[in-house]
C-alpha beads as a LAMMPS data file, in Angstrom:
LAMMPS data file: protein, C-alpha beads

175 atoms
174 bonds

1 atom types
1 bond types

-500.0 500.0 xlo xhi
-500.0 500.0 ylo yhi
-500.0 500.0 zlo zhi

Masses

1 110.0

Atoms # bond

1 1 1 -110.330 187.622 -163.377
2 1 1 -111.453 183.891 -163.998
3 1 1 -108.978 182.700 -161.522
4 1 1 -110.382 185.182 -158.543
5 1 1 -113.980 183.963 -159.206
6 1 1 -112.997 180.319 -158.820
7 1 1 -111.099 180.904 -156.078
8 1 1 -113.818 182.923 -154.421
9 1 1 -116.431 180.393 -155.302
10 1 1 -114.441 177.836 -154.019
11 1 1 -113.941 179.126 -150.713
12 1 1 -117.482 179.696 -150.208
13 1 1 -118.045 176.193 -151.338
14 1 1 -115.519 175.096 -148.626
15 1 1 -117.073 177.643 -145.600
16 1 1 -120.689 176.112 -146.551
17 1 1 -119.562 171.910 -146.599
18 1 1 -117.874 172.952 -143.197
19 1 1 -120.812 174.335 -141.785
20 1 1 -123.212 171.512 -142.827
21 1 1 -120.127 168.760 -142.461
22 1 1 -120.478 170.229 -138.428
23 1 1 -124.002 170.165 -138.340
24 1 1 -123.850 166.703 -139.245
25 1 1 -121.616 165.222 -137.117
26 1 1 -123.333 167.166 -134.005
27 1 1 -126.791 165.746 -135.347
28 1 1 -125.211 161.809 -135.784
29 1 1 -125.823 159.514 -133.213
30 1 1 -122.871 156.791 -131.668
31 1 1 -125.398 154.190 -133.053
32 1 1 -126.089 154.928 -136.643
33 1 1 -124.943 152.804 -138.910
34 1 1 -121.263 152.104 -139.501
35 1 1 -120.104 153.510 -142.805
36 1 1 -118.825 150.464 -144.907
37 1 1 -116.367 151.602 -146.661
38 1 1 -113.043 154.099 -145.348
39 1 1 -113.116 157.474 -146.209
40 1 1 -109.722 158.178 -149.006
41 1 1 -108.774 161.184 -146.088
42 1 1 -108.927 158.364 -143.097
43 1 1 -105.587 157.555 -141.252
44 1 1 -105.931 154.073 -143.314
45 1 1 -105.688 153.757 -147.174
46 1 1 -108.312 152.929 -148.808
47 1 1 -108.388 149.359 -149.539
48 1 1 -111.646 149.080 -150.673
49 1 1 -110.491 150.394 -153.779
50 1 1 -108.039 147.853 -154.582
51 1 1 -110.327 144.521 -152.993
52 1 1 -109.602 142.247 -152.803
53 1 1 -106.413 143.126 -152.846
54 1 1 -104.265 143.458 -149.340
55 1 1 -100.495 144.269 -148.417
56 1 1 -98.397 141.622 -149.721
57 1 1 -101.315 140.260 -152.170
58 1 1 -99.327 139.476 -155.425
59 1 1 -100.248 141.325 -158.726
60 1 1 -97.744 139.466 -161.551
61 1 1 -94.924 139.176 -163.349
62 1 1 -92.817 139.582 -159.855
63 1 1 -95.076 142.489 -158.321
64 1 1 -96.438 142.590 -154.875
65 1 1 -98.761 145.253 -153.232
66 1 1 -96.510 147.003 -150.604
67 1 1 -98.211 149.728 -149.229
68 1 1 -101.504 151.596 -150.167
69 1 1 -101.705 155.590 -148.456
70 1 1 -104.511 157.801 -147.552
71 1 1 -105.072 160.662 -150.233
72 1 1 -102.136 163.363 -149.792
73 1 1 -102.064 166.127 -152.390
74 1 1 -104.890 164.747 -154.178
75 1 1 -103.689 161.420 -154.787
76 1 1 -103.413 158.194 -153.040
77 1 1 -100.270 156.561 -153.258
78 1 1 -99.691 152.775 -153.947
79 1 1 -96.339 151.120 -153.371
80 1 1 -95.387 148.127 -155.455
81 1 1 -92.432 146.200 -155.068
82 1 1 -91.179 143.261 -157.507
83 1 1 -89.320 140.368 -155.818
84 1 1 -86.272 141.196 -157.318
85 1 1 -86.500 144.289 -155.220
86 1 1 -87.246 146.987 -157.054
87 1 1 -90.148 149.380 -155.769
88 1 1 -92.456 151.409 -157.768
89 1 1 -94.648 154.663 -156.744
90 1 1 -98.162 154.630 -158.350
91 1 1 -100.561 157.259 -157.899
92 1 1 -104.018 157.115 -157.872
93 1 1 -105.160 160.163 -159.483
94 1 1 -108.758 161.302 -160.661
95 1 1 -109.169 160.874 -164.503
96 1 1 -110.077 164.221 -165.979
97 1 1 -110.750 163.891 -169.724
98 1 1 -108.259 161.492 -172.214
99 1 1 -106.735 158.643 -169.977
100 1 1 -103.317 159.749 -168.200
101 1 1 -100.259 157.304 -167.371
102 1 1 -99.963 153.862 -168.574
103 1 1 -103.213 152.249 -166.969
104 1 1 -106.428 154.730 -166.142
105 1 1 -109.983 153.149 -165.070
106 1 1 -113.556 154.551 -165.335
107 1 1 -112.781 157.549 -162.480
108 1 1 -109.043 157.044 -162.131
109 1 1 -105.582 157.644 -163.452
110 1 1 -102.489 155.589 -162.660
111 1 1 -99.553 157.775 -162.815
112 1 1 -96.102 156.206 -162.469
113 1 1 -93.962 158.663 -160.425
114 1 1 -90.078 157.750 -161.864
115 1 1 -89.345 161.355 -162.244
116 1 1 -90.080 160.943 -166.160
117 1 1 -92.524 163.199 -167.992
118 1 1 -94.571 160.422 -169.431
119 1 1 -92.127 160.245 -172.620
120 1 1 -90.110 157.188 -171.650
121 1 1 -90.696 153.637 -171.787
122 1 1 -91.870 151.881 -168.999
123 1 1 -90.590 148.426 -168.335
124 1 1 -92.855 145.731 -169.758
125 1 1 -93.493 143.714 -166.101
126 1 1 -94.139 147.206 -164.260
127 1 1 -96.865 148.682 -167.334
128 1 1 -98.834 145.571 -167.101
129 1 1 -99.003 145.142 -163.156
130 1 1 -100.328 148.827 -163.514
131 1 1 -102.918 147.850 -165.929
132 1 1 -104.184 144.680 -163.768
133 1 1 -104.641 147.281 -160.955
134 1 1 -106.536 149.600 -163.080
135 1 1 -108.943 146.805 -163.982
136 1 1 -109.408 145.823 -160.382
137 1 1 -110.168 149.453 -159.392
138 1 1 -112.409 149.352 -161.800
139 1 1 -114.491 146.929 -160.526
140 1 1 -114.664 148.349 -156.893
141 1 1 -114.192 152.290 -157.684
142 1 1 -118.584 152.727 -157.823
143 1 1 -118.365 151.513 -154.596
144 1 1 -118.202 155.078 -152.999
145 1 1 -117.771 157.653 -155.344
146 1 1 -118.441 160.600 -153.128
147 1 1 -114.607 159.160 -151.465
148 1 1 -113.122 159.659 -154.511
149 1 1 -114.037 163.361 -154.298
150 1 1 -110.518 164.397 -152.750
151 1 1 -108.669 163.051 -155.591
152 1 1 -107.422 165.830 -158.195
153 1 1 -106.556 165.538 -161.480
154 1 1 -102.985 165.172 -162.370
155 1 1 -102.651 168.668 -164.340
156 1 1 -104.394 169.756 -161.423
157 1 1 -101.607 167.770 -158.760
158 1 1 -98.463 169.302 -160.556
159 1 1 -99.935 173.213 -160.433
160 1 1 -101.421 172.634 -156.699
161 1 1 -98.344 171.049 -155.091
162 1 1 -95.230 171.463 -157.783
163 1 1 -92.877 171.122 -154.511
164 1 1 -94.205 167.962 -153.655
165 1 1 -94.501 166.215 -157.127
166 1 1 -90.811 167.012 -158.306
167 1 1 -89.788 164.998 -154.543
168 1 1 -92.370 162.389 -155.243
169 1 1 -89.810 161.006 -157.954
170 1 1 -87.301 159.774 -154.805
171 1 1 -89.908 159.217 -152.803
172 1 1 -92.314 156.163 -151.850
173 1 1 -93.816 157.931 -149.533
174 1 1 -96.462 160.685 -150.395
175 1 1 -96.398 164.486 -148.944

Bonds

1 1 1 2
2 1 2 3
3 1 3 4
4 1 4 5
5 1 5 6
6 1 6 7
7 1 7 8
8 1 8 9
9 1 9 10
10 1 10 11
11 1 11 12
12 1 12 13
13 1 13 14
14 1 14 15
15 1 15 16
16 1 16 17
17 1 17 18
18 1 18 19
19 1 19 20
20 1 20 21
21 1 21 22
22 1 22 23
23 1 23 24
24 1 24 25
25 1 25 26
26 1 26 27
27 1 27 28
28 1 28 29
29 1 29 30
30 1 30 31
31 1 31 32
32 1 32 33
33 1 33 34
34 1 34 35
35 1 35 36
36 1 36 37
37 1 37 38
38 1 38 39
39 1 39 40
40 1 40 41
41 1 41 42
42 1 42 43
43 1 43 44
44 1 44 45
45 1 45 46
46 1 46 47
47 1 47 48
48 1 48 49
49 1 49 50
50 1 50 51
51 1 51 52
52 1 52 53
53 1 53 54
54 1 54 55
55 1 55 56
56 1 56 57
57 1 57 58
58 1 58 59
59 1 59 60
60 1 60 61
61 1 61 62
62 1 62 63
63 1 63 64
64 1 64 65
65 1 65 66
66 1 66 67
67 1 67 68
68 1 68 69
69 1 69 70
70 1 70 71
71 1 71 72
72 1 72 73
73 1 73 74
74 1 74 75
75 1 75 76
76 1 76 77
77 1 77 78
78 1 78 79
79 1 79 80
80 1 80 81
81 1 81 82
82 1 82 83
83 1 83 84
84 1 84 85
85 1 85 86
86 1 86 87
87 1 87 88
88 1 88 89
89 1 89 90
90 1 90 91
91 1 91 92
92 1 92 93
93 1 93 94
94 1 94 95
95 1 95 96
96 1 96 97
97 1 97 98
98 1 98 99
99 1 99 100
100 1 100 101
101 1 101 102
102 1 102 103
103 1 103 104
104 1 104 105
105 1 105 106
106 1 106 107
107 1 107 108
108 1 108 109
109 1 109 110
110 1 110 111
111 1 111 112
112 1 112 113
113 1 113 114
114 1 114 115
115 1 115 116
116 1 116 117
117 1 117 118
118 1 118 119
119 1 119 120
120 1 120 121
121 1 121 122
122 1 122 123
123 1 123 124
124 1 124 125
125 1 125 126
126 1 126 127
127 1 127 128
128 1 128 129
129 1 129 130
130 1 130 131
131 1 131 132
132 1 132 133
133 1 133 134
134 1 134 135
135 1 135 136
136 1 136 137
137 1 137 138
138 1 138 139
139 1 139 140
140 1 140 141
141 1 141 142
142 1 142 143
143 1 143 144
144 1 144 145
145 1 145 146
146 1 146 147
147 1 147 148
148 1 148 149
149 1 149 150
150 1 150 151
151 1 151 152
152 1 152 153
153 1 153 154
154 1 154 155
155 1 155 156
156 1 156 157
157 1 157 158
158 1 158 159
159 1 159 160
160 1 160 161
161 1 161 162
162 1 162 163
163 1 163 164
164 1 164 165
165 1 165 166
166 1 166 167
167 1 167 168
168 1 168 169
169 1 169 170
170 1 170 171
171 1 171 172
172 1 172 173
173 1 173 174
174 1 174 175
């Protein structure tokens, strides 16, 4: 019965933010102010988290910033690549209790999607470019912590979109 309460409450808590979310935009004006920072659900990623921080920006030990997404199944995907070649899938996940993955920040998890179940070793170059992330998120995630709303904890990410997550193993690309 727990499960059909949160569920209920949940949708009513989505029907009411819709209805005030479309109040608000018909109330806003063209020239408000701009809002500083991109929304984690805008067609961009957000780089605010990871500032300074751009595509290409080198991390260490070999690793480069490829690619950051926009939140997709409660997560926003990073794509690292090390000049040797090899490409890694990091997602961004929110931080729900003791630290997940092999890096985690005040608000967020770092979750290395190889396909492992958090059992194996991680090579040495890859952990640590992981954990320099973490500490730059860190320093920017305050920034706009209503954004980080849409991120889900990673419990949360493999009993919401199972499908997904076993693909996101073989895949840089989230969704």
């Amino acid at each position: 019965m727990e499960d059909r309460r949160d569920f209920l409450r949940l949708a009513v808590f989505g029907l009411v933010t819709t209805a005030i979310g479309t109040r608000a935009a018909a109330a806003a004006t063209p020239a408000g102010p701009a809002r500083p920072t991109t929304p984690l659900g805008a067609a961009a990623g957000p780089w605010w988290l990871v500032h300074p921080l751009q595509a290409g920006s080198a991390i260490g030990l070999g690793w480069h910033v490829a690619r950051l997404y926009p939140a997709v199944d409660g997560a926003v995907t990073l794509n690292l690549l090390h000049e040797d070649g090899r490409a890694a899938r990091v997602d961004l996940s929110l931080r729900d209790g003791a630290p997940r993955g092999p890096a985690s920040s005040r608000y967020v998890d770092f979750i290395v999607m190889d396909g492992g179940n958090g059992d194996s070793p991680m090579e040495e170059s890859l952990g640590r470019a992981v954990r320099r992330l973490a500490a730059i998120v860190e320093e920017n995630e305050e920034r706009d912590l209503d954004a980080l709303a849409v991120l889900q904890p990673h419990d949360e990410r493999l009993w919401r979109h199972e499908a997904a997550l076993a693909q996101a193993a073989t895949r840089l690309v989230p969704g």
